[in-house]
N, C-alpha and C positions, 0 to 999 in steps of 0.2 A: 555602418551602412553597407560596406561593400560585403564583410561578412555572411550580414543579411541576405543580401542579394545573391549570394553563391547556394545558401540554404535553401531560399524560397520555394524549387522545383520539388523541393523533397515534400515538402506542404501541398504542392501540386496551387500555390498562389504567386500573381504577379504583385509585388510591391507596387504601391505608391508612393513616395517620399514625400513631404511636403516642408517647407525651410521651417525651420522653429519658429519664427514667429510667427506666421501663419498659421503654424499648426495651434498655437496657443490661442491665437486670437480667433480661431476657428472652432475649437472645439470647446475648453476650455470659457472663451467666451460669447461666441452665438448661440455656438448651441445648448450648453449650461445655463448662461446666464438668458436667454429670451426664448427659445425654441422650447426649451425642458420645463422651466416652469411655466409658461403659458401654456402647453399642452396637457400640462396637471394643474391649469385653473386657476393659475399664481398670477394677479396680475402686478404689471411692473409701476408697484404706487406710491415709492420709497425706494431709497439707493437701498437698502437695505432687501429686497424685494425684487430681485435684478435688476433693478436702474433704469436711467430710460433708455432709448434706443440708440444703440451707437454704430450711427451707419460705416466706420469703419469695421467692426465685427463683421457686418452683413456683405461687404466688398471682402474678409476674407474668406469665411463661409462661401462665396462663388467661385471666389478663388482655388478654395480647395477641391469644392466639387471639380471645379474646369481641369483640375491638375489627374482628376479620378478619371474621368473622360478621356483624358490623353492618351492615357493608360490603356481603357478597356479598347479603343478604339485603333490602339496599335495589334491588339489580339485578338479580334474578332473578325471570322467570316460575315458579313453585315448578311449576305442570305442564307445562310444556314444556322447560326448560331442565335438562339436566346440570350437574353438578357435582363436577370432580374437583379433590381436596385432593391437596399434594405434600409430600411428606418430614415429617420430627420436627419440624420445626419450629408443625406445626400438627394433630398428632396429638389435640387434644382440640374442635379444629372441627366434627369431623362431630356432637358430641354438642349442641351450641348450634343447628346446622341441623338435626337431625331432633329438636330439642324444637320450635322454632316450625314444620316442615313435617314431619308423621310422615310422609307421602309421598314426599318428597324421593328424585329420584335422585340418589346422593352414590358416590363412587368415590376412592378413597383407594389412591396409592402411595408407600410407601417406599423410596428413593433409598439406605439405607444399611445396614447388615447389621442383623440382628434376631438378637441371639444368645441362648445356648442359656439354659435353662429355669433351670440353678445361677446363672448371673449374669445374668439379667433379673429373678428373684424378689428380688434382694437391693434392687429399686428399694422407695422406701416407699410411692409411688405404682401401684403395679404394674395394682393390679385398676381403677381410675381409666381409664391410659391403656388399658389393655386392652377395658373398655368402651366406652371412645370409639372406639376403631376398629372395634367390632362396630357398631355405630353406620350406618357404612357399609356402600353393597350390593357392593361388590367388593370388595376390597385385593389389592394390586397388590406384588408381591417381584420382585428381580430373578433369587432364583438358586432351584429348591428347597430347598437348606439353610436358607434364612434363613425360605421359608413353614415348613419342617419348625418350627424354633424356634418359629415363633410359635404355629402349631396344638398343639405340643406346653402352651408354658404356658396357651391357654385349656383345654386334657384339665387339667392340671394344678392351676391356678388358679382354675376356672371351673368344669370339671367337664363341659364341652363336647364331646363326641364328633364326629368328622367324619366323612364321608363323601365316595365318590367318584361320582356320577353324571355318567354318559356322557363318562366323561373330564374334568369339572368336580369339583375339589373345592369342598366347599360344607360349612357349619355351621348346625344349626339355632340359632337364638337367637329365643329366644319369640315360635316362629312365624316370623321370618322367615329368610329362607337368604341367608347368607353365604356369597359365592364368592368364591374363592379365585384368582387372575391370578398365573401364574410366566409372565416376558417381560422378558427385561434389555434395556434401552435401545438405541438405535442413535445413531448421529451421523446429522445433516446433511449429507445426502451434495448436493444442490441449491450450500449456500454453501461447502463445500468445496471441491469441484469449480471453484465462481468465482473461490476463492482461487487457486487452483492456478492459473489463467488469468489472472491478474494481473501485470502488466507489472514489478512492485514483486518479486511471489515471484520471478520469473525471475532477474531481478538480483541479488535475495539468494541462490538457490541456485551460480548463476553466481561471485559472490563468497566461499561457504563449501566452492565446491569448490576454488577455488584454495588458499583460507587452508587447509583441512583434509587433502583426500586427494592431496596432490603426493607423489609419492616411494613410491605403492604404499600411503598408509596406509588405514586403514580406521579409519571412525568407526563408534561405541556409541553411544546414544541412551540418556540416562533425562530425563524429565519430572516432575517429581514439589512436589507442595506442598511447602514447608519445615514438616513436622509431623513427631509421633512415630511414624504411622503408617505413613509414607512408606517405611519402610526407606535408607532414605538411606545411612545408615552402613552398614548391611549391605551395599549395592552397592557400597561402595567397601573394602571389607572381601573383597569377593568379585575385584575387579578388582585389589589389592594381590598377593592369592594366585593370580590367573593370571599376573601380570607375575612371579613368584616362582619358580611353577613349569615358567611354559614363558617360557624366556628370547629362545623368537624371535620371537616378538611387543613386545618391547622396542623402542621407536622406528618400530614399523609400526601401533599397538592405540591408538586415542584414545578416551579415552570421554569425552562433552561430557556434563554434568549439565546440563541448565535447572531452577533452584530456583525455585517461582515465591510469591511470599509469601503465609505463612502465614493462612488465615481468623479461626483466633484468637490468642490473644495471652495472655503469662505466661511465667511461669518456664521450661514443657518445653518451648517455643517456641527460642527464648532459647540453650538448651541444645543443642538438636539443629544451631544455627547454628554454636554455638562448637565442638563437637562437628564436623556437618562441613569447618569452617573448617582445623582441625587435622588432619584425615584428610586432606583434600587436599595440604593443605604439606606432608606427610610421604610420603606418596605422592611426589609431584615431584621433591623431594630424593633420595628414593631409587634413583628410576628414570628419570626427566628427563636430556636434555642438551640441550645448545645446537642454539634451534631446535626442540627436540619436550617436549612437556608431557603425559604420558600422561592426566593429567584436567584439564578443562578445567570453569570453575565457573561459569555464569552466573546468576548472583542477583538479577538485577536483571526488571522486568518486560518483556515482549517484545512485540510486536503479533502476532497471529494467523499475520498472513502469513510472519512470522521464524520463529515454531513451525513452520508448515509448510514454511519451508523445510529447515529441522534433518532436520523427519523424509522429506525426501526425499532427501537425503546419505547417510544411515545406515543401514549395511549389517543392524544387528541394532538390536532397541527394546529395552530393559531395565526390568523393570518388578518392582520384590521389595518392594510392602506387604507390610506383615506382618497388614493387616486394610482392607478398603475394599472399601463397596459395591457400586460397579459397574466406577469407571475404566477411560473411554474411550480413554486414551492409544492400547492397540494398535490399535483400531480407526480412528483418525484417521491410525496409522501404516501401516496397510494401504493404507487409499484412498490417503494422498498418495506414495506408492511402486509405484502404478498410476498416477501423474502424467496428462499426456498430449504430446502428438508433439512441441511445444516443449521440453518440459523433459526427454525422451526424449533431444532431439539436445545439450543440454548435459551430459547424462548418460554423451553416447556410446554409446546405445543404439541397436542398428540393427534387431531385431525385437523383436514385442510379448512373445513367447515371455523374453525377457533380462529381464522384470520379476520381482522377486525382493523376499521381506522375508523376515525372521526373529526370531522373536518366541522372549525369554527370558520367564516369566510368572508370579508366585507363586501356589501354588494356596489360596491365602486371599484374591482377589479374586474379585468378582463375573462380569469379564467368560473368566475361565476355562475356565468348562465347554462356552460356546464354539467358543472356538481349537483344535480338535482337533489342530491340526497344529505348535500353541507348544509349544515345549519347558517343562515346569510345574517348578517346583522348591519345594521348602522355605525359603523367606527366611535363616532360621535356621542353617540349613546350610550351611557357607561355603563349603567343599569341594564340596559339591557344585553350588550356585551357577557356582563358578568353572568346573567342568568344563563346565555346561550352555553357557557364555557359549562355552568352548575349542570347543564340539561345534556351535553357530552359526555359527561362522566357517570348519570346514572341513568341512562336511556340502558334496553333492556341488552343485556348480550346477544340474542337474536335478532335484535334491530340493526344494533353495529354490526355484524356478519352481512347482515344481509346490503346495508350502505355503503359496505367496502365492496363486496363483490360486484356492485351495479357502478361505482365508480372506477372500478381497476378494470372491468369489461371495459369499461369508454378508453380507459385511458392506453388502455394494451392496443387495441385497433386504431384509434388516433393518434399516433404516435408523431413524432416528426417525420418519419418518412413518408404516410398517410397523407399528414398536412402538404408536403413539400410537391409529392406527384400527383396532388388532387389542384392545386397552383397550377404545374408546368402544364396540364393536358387543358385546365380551362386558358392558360394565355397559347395555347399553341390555336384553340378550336377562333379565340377570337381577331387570332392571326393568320389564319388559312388563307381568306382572300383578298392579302395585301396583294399580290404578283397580279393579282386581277381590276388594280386601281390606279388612278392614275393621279397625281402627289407633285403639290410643289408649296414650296414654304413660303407663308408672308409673316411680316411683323420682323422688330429689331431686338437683341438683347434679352432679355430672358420674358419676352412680352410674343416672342417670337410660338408661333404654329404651323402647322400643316394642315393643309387640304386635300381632304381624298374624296374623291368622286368616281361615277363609271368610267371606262376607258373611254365610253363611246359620250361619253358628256362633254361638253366645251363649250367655249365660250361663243354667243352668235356672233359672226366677223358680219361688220355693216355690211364689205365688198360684196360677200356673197348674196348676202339676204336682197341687194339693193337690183345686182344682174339679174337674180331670179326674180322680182320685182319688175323689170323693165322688160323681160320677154312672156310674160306671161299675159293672157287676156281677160282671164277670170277669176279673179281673186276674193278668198273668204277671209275677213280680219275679225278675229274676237280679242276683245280687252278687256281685262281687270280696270278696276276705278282704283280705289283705297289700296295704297302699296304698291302700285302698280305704276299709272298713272300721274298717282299724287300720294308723296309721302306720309305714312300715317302723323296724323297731328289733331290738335285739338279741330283744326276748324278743316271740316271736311268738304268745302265747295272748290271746284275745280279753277282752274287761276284760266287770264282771260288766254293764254300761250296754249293751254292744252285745249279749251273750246275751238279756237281758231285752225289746230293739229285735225281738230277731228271733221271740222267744217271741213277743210282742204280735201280730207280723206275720200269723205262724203259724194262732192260734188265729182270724183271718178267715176265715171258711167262703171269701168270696168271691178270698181270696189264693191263690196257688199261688205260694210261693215257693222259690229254690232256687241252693244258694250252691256255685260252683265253686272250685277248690282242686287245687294243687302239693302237697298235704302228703299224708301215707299214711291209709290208711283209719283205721286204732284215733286216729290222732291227732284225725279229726275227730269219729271215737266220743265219744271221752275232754270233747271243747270245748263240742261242739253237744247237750243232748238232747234240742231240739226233737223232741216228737213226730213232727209235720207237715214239719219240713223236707226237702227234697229236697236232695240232696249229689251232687257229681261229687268224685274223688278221681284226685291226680295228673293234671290239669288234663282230665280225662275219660275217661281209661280205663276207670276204672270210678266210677260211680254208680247210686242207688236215691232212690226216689222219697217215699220217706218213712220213718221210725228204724229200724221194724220189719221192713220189709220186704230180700229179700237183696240186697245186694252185684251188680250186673250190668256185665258190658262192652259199651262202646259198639259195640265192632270184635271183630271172632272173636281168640278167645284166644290171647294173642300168645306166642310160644317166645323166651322172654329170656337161652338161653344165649349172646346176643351180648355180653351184662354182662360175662361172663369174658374178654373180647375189651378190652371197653373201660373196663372198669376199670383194669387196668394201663399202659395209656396216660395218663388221668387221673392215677392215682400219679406217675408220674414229672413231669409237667407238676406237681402240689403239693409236688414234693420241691423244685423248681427256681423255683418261684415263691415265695415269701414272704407269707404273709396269706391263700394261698388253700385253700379246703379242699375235702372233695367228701360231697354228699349225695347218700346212696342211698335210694331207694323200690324198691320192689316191679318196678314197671315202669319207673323212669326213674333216670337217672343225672346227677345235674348239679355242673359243677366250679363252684363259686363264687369269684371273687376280687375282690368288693367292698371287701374288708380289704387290697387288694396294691399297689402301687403302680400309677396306673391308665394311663400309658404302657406300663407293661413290662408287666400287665395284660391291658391289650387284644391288643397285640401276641402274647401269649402264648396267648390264647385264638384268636386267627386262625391261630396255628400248631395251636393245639390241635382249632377245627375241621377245618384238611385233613388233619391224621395222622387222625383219626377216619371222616373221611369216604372216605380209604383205607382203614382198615384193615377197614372194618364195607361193605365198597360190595356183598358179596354179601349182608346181612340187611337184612332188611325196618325199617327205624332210618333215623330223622328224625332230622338232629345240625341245630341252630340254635342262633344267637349272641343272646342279647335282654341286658336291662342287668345287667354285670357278671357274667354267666355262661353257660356253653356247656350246651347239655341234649341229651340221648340219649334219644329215648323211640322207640314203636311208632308205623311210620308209620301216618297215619290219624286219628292221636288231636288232638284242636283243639276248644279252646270253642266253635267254632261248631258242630262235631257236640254238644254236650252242648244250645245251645239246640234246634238242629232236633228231636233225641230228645224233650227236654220238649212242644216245642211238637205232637212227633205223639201223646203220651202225651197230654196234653188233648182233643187231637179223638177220639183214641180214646174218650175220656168223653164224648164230645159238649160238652165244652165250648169255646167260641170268644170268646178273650180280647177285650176290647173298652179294654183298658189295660196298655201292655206297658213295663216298666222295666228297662233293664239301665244299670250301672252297674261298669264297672272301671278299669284306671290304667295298664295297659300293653300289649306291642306285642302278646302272646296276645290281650286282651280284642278287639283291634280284628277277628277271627275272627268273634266275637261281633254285634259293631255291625254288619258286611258283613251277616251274614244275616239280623237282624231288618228291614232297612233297604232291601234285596232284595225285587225285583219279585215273585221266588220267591214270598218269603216269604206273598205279601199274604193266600193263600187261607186261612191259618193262622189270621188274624186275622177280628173281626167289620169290616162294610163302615162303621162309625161310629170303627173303634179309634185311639188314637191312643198313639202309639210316640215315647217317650222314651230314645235311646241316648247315655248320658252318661259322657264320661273325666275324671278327676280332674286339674285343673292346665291349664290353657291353652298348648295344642302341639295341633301339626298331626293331627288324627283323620279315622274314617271315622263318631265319634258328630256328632250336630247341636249336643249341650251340651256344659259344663262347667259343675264345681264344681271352688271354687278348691282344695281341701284335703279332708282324711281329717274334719276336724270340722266342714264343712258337710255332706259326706256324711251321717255321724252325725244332724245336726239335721234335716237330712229323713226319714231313716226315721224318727226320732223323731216328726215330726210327721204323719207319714202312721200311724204304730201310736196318735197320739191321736187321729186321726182314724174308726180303724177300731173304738176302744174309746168314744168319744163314739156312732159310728154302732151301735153293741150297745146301749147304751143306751136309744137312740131304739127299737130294734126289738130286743127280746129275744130271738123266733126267730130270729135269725141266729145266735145261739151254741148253736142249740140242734141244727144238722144234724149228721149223720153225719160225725164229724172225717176219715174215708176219702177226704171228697173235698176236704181239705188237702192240699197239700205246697208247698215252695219252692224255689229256683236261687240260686248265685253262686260266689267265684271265693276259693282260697287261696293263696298263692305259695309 
């Protein structure tokens, strides 16, 4: 160890050490035996199968991570310095870095598939590692399927929507955005290339053309770990059935296997040796004569330059995982089959044009999507495996010219260096304006996150709201209902605490208050009978300014035979989704599927806004997507026309608010917050007033506050209507004006 430790600076790396047992029960066993094969689709359904879960591996697995953290955290500038974490093996690191630096720029890539949402859920840890990688400001996949997998289980798990901006995908997570990196890896094209230039490869390839291709033959390439994943057997499974059914490839078709040993170790290990072992000897025997070996098995380990010399002999690369992250094999087979002019003239090669590869590829690897021009197959598929291998070997010579040059183009510009500083500049761009946020950690233990919001965002303190409250004489209050008000819940009538909050409010001469609302007129009849309250209904189509008075629209009277249009579209989207239903109003149409499954869900509603937004494109209809449902109404109609309305209906009385309160919880209120908050707005207001625009829950708004919940809400109106009834007391004429110049504002869903 100490050795190590005097060397390490030469490596330009800081060691980690971790105790031996730890390290076993860390690597060896979490991440071997649970992390590794569940992430290649292995579920643990048999000790033999990884076992079940053993929550000592998973204590030391944090363990190790926490011991990596120690490390990085002794040698990092927290504001100057990057920091990216690599693969499973330290998926809960970024959550130990952004508890001691909430600022932290941290970048996170996984090297291994991320599979789908049925068996990722089955981990017992799920939501754990999941927030530790939201933890981080990028994460980094090699293919889109496997970011799909993973956005899918935080929608799922988590309950996190995504988003695509300007070609970035990105997640919010309490306030901060989580971007999303698809960029599969490159090789080292710089020490490749060295290799290749190596007086050692020359020799070697020189010596494997003799021993291999005399006689016309032609070599096959596989490289592959000795693991379950490797398909191993299937390739030889696939090369039995071409020596089978095309008999003239018999004594001319070599296929060289390089086994290279396995990273872990057990039983399936073990198995797939003995297993290949025996596929080989049976192959040979059957097809073998003196002198020709159609497989050839090299098990043993090889030096760099042996590998590359294999893959520059070998007419076709074969490559049939049945599940692997990214495997570089085709790509190191590209470059070293674009050689250069030395190993050109042992080749026999007299123009650049005669460079040729041919790439067999399963399309359950990473580096697939790719290869445009590899032939892709099903592992699985032995049949057709074989024919793919048959269709490599006599595809035209101009064809392979022309499929090597189009994949050695990608693979020469995408290199690892490509890859690496195409990473660093998108996690610097999505770390720019941390120093402009402002960051404090909630949650315990690897459950633990941060909150980042504007500098100028914070929480509304009662004290203040309550003094500015008590000296002011003309006060404007708008409220959200649903979320706001009253937690969202199946049964949406107001409890008899929040009537009685808003009655209080009401009977202040000096209040105007006035609650907006999604629901239908009689429904808010039936809730509210504040005299004084001011109502908008169906998020402001229509409202009136206080009980008595009629029913008005904000916008000229809108012709709703489009409902006939889009209703029936809506039916069919509720027949075909599960859980979701459709509410109709007066003027508005909305598909709800909060109750649906919230992949198939979302999905279902982004089809559901573009058939809508085709079919309705000649009527005057606003279709928009907000949480868990698609809504139809007249365009025009937005809570920010219901405040402007109120606030001209005041000056019309001469009055000029000197205290303005709005308060809602979703993506309509923010209509709201724009216009109270707007330079417009200012003349509306007295030249002393001060403007309170507050969202429920701590997420990205256009208000200055938050409240954390629907029962802090609560307690402030509370505490402003005993303020308003302590201030009656003090001064009896105040209950004593004309209730006409009452009314109030706020919001229903």
């Amino acid at each position: 160890m100490t050795k190590f430790s005097s060397s390490a600076p030469a490596y330009n790396c800081v060691p980690a050490f971790l105790p031996a047992d730890t390290a076993a029960r860390y690597y060896h066993g979490f991440c071997k035996q649970h992390l590794w094969p569940l992430f290649h689709y292995m579920l643990p359904l048999s000790p033999d199968l990884g076992g079940r879960f053993d929550r000592l591996l998973w204590q030391a697995y944090v363990s190790a991570n926490k011991v990596f953290a120690d490390k990085v955290l002794e040698v990092i500038n927290p504001d100057d310095d990057f920091v990216w974490v690599h693969d499973y093996h330290l998926m809960v690191l970024p959550t130990f870095l952004r508890k001691r630096f909430n600022r932290i720029k941290l970048g996170f890539f996984l090297h291994s598939p991320f599979p789908s949402s049925e068996i990722y859920k089955t981990l017992p840890v799920r939501e754990e590692l999941l927030r530790a990688l939201l933890n981080s400001d990028l994460i980094g996949f090699h293919t889109f399927d496997y970011a799909r997998h993973f956005l899918s289980c935080c929608g799922r798990m988590l309950g996190l929507p995504y988003e695509s901006k300007r070609g970035h995908i990105c997640l919010e997570y309490y306030g901060r955005t989580v971007s999303i990196k698809i960029l599969p890896v490159g090789v080292y094209m710089e020490q490749l290339n060295a290799v290749l230039a190596l007086p050692e490869t020359e020799a070697k390839v020189a010596e494997l053309m003799e021993t291999y291709t005399g006689n016309g033959r032609v070599v096959m390439l596989g490289v592959d770990d000795m693991d379950i994943f490797k398909g191993i057997s299937l390739k030889l499974l696939a090369m039995e059935e071409l020596l089978g059914q095309h008999p003239e490839w018999r004594g001319k078709l070599v296929l060289v296997q390089v086994a290279n040993p396995a990273r872990g170790r057990g039983k399936d290990v073990a198995g797939v040796q003995e297993e290949t072992y025996a596929m080989v000897k049976r192959i040979n025997e059957a097809y073998g004569a003196p002198g020709y070996e159609p497989v050839v098995l090299i098990d043993q380990p090889l030096q760099f330059y042996e590998r590359v010399a294999y893959y520059v002999i070998a007419e076709v690369c074969l490559v049939t995982a049945v599940r692997d992250g990214m495997n570089l094999i085709p790509y190191e087979y590209v470059a070293s089959r674009q050689g250069n002019d030395k190993l050109d003239r042992i080749l026999r090669l007299c123009k650049p044009e005669e460079k040729k590869s041919m790439l067999v590829v399963s399309e359950f690897i990473g580096c697939s999507p790719s290869l445009s021009g590899a032939i892709r197959v099903n592992p699985w598929n032995i049949e057709a495996v074989a024919d793919a291998m048959e269709c490599a070997l006599v595809l035209p010579e101009k064809e392979k010219n022309l499929r090597h040059d189009k994949h050695y183009r990608y693979v020469e510009k995408h290199d690892v260096g490509y890859w690496a500083n195409s990473f660093l500049q998108d996690l610097e761009r999505t770390c720019k304006d941390h120093s402009n946020r402002r960051c404090w950690g909630i949650g315990f233990g690897l459950r633990f996150r941060v909150v980042s919001l504007d500098l100028s965002f914070r929480k509304l303190a009662m004290e203040h709201i309550v003094q500015a409250y008590r000296r002011s004489k003309t006060r404007a209050i708008l409220l959200d209902y649903d979320g706001t008000l009253m937690p969202q819940a199946i049964n949406k009538s107001p409890t008899a605490k929040s009537v009685q909050i808003l009655n209080s409010l009401c009977q202040d001469q000096r209040n105007a208050v006035f609650l907006c609302s999604g629901f239908k007129r009689c429904t808010l009849d039936e809730w509210f009978p504040a005299e004084n309250l001011g109502m908008a209904a169906e998020h402001g189509y229509f409202m009136r300014l206080k009980r008595d008075a009629e029913w008005e629209t904000c916008i000229p009277p809108a012709d709703c035979s489009w409902m006939q249009i889009a209703r029936p579209v809506m039916e069919l989207y509720t027949e075909t989704t599960d859980g979701s239903i459709i509410e109709e109003r007066d003027t508005v149409l909305v598909w709800n599927y909060e109750d649906a499954d919230p992949d198939f869900g979302s999905c279902q509603a982004k089809e559901l806004v573009d058939h809508l937004e085709s079919v309705l494109t000649n009527e005057p209809v606003s279709v928009k997507s907000t949480v868990h449902s698609v809504e139809a109404k007249p365009q025009g109609v937005s809570k920010g026309l219901v405040a402007r309305r109120m606030l001209a209906a005041l000056q019309e009385r001469g009055m000029c608010p000197d205290f303005v309160l709005c308060i809602g919880d979703d993506r309509s209120d923010e209509d709201m917050f724009q216009f109270i908050t707007s330079a417009s707005c200012a003349d509306s207001f007295a030249s002393t007033a001060e403007v309170f625009a507050c969202t429920v829950g701590r997420k990205p708004s256009k208000a200055k506050y938050y409240l954390d919940d629907t029962a802090e809400v609560v307690r402030l109106m509370q505490g402003l209507a005993y303020v308003s009834e302590e201030l009656a007391l003090q001064n009896p004429a105040l209950g004593e004006e004309d209730p006409e110049d009452l009314w109030c504002v706020g919001e229903l869903q």
